[in-house]
C-alpha positions in Angstrom: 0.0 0.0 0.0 0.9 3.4 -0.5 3.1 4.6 2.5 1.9 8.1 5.1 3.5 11.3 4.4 7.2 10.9 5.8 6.5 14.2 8.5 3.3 11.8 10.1 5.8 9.0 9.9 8.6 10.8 12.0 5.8 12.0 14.6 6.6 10.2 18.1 4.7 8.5 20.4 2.8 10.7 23.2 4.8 9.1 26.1 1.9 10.6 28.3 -0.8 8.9 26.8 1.5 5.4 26.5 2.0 5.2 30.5 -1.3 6.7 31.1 -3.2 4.0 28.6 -1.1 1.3 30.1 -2.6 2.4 33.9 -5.9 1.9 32.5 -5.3 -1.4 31.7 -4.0 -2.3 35.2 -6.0 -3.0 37.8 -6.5 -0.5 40.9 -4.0 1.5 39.5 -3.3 4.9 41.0 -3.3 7.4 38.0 -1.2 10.5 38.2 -0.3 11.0 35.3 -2.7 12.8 33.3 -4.3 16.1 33.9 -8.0 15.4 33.9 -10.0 17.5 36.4 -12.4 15.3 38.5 -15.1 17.2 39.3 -18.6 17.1 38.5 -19.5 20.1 36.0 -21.6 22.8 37.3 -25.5 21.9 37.0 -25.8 25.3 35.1 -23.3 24.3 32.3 -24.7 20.7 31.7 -28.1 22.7 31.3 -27.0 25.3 28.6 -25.8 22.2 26.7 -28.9 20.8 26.5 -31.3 23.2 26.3 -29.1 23.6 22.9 -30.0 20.3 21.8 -33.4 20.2 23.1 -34.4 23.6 20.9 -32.5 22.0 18.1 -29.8 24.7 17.8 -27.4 22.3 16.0 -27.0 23.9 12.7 -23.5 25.5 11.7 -22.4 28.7 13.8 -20.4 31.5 12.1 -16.5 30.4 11.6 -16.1 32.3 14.5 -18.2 31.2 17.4 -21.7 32.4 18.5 -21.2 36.4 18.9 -22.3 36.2 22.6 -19.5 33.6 23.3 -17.2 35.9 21.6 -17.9 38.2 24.0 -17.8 36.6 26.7 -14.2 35.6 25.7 -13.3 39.1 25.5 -15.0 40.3 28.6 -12.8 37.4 30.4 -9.6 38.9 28.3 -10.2 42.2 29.7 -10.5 41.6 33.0 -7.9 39.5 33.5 -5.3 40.2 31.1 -5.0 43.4 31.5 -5.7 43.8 27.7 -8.4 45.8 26.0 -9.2 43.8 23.1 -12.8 43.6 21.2 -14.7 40.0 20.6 -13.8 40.7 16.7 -10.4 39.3 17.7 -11.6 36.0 19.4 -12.4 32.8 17.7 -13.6 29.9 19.4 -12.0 26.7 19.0 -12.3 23.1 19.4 -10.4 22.8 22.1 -6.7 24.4 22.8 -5.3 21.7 20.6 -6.9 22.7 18.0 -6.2 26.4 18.9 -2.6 25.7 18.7 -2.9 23.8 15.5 -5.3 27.0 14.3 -2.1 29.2 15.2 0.6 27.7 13.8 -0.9 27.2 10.1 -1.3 30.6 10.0 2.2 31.4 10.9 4.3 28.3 9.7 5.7 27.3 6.0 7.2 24.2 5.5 10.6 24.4 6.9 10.4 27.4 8.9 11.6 27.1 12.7 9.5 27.4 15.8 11.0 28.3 19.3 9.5 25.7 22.2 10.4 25.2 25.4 12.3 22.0 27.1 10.9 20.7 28.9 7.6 21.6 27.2 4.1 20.3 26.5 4.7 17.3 23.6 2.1 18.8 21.1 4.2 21.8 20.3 6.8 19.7 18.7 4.2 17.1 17.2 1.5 20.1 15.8 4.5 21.7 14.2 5.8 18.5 12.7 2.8 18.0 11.1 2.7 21.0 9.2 6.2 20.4 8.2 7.8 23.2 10.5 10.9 22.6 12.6 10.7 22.4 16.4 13.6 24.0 18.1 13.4 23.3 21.7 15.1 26.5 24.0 16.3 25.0 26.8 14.8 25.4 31.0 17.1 24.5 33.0 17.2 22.9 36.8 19.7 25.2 37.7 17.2 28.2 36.7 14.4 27.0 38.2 13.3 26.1 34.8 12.9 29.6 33.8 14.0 30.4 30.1 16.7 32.9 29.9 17.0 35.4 26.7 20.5 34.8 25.4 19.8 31.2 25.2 16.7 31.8 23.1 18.6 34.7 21.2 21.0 31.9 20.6 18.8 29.8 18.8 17.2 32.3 16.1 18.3 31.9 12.9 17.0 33.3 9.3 14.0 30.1 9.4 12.9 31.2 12.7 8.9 32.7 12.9 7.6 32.3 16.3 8.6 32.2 19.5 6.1 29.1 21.7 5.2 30.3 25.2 3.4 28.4 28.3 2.7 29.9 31.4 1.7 28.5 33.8 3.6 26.2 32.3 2.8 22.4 31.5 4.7 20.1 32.8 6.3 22.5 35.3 3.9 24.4 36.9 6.5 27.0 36.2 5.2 31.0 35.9 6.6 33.8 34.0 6.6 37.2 35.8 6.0 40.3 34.8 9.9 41.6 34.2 10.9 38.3 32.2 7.4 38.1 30.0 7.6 42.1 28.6 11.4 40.7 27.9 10.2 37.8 25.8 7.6 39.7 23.7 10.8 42.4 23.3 13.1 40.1 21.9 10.3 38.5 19.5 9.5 42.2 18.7 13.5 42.8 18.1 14.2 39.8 15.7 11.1 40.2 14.2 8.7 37.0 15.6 5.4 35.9 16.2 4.5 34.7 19.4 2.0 32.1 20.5 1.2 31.9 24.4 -0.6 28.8 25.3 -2.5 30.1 28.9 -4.6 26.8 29.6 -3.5 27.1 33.2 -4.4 30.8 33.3 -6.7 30.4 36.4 -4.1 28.3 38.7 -1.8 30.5 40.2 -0.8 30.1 43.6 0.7 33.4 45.5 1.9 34.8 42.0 -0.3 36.6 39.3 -0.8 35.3 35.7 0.6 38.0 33.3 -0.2 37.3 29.6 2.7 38.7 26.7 -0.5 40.1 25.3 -0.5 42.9 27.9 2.7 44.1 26.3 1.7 43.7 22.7 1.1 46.8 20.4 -2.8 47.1 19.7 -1.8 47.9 15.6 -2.5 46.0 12.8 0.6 44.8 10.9 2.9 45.6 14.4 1.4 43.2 17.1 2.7 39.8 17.1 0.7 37.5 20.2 -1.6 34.8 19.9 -3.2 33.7 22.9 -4.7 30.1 23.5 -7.0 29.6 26.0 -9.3 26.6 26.7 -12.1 26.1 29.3 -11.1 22.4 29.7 -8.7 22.7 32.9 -10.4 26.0 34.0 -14.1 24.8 34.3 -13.2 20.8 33.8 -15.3 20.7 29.8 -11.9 18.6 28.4 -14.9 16.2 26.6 -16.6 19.2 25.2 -13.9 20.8 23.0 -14.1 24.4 23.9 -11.7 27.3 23.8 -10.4 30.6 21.9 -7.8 31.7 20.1 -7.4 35.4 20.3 -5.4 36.4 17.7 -3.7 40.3 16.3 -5.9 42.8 14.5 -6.4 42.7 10.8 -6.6 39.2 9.9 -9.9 38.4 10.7 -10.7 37.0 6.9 -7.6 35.0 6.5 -8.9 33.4 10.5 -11.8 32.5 8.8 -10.5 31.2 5.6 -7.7 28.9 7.8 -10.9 27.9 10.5 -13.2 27.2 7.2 -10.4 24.8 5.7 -10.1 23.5 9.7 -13.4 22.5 11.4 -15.3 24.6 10.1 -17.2 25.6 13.1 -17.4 24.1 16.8 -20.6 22.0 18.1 -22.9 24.7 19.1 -24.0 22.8 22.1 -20.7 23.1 23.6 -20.4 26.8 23.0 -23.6 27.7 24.7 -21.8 25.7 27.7 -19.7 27.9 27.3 -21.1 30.5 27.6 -22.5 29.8 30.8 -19.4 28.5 32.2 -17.5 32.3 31.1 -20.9 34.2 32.6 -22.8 32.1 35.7 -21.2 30.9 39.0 -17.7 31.1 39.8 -17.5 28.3 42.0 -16.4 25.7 40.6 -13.2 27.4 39.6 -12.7 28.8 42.9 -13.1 25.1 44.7 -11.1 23.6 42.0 -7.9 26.5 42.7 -8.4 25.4 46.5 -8.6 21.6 46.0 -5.2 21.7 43.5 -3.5 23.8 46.0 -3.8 22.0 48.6 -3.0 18.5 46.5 0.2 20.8 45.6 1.4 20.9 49.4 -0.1 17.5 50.5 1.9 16.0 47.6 5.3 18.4 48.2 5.1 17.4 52.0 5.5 13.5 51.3 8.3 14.6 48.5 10.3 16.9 51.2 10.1 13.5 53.7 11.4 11.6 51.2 14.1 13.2 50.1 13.0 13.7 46.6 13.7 16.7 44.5 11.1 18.7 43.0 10.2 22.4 41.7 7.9 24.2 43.7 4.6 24.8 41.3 3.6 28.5 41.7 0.8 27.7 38.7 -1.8 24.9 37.1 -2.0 21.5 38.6 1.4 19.5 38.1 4.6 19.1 40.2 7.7 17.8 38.5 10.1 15.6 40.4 13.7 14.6 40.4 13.7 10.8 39.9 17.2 10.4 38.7 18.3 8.3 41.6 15.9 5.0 40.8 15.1 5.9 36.8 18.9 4.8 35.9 19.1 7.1 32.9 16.1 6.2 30.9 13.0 7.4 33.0 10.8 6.5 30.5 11.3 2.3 30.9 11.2 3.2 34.6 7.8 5.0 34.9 6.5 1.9 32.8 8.7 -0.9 35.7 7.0 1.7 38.9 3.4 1.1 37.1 3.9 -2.5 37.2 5.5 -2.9 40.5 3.9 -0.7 42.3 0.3 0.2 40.5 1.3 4.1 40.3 1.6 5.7 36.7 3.8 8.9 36.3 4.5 10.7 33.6 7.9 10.6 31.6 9.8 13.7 32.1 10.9 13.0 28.7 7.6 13.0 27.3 8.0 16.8 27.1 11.9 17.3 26.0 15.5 16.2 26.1 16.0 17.9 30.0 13.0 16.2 31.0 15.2 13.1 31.3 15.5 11.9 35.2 12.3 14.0 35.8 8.4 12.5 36.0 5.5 14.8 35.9 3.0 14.6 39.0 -0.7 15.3 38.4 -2.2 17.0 41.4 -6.0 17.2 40.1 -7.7 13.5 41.7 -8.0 12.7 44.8 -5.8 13.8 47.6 -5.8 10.5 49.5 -4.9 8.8 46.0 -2.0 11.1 45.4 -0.1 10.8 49.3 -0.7 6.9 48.9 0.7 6.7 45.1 3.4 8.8 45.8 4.4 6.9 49.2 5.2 4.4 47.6 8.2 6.1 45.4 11.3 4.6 46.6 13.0 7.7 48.6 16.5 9.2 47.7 19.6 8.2 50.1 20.7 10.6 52.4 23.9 10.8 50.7 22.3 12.0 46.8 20.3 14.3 48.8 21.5 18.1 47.3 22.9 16.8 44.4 
């Protein structure tokens, strides 16, 4: 038979998926390592949704979204961002996947180079792949905290080089950019001439820090601002099944957004957007319970670390702690997550899932149960006195 395009070919396994599907096939298995939120939704959201469907609202939507979602979107930006932007510069999206995909085949030409962080989330290399771009990974370093620094990124641009990839709070990390490093970043992409995509899924989990977006430091002018921002309502209000989120994108190219959206999806289920909508607009609480439950999974979790001598980064943001392995994992943390799942029923994530530096390194979710998490990760074996501080 014919054989797949040679760029799907060279696309890697999702090591996050490959340890997480493997837990679901064990028995009793403890599961940390995927980020699903575990709440029940809000009664108010499950009841836009099907109103929807029940007054047969299931015809297509503008590319765009439903104008009152929009807005919505952009009231939310406002407030919170710290960035006065209009809803003709949100488009909703299937999900932030689907953002980022949205993003980058506006912005990427076969070979061109994008700028993504290692350790960072796996899809930016695989999305970019796919539409035959070239993933450069700048590199986050232990030693740094894991922050980026600008003359290693400076390092890395060359004449192929489009956008810069941002994520903050950061996935796997739980890693935030302040205020002093982000204006930075956007002045070095403005300097050399880049686009920038921020991917914000975690926007509403920060813990004693603020979230500060690259867009508040963007120009408002068509042809001179350079941020796209992703957002998703997934981790925020726990909707990962229904698909929703917005990409908010420069002025001046709304018609090329819905040429590229057009060629894409087309347009998102309507049933989902009008969940949406009442997520963005109704009750807060969910998202207020869910910031207090992930917090306190985040010291719960770092308490039983600190006793066991294990290394880890202290997560100022979303719902993920990422922890220094290297003294059982033997070089190759990847076969080891898979041996810890077998012997002892807990599945971690990879640290190499999401880069080169993420070897030694396994990515905690904090977002079940807290009992579950202080039993799975009592059973990590602990570091010998002697490695401690090394």
């Amino acid at each position: 038979m014919p054989q797949l395009s040679a760029h799907v070919r060279d696309v890697p396994v999702n090591q996050i998926r490959e340890i997480t599907e493997a837990a679901w096939r064990t028995p009793e298995a403890i599961v940390l390592s995927i980020g699903e939120p575990g709440f029940p939704l809000p009664r108010h959201v499950l009841e836009a949704g099907i109103a929807c469907l029940e007054r047969d609202e299931t015809n297509y939507t503008p590319n765009a979204g439903i104008p009152a979602l929009r807005e919505a979107f952009a009231a939310s930006f406002r407030e919170h961002k710290g960035s006065v932007i209009g809803a003709d510069r949100i488009y909703v999206v299937d999900g932030a996947q689907q953002g980022l995909h949205f993003a980058m085949s506006l912005l990427l030409s076969p070979g061109d180079e994008i700028l993504i962080p290692n350790p960072g989330y796996p899809t930016f290399a695989m999305t970019s792949r796919l539409l035959n771009a070239v993933p450069v990974g700048y590199p986050l370093y232990p030693a740094q905290d894991f922050q980026p620094r600008i003359q290693d990124i400076e390092a890395l641009i060359t004449g192929r080089t489009r956008v810069l990839m941002l994520n903050s709070p950061s996935n796997p990390l739980g890693a935030v950019l302040g205020e002093d490093l982000t204006r930075d970043l956007v002045e070095l992409a403005r300097r050399h001439d880049l686009w920038i995509i921020s991917d914000e899924c975690y926007e509403s989990f920060t813990y004693d820090v603020p979230h500060v977006s690259p867009a508040r430091f963007d120009s408002d002018l068509p042809g001179e601002a350079r941020v796209f921002t992703s957002l998703t309502l997934s981790k925020t209000y726990g909707l990962t099944g229904l698909r929703i989120g917005a990409l908010v994108c420069p002025p001046g190219l709304e018609q090329k957004m819905n040429n590229v959206m057009e060629s894409i999806v087309s347009c998102v289920a309507s049933p989902s957007q009008y969940a949406a909508l009442a997520a963005l607009t109704g009750p807060q609480d969910y998202v207020r319970d869910a910031h207090a439950h992930y917090r306190a999974n985040r010291d719960a979790a770092s308490a039983v670390l600190k006793t066991k001598g294990i290394r880890f980064l202290s997560a100022q943001g979303a719902f993920y702690l990422w922890a220094d392995v290297s003294h059982v994992s033997g070089g190759d943390v990847r076969s080891w997550t898979g041996r810890f799942l077998a012997d002892s029923g807990v599945a971690l994530a990879p640290g190499t899932a999401f880069g080169s530096i993420g070897e030694g390194w396994v990515r905690i979710a904090l977002c079940g149960s807290q009992e579950e998490l202080v039993e799975g990760l009592g059973r990590l074996p602990a570091r010998p006195p002697r490695d401690e501080g090394q």
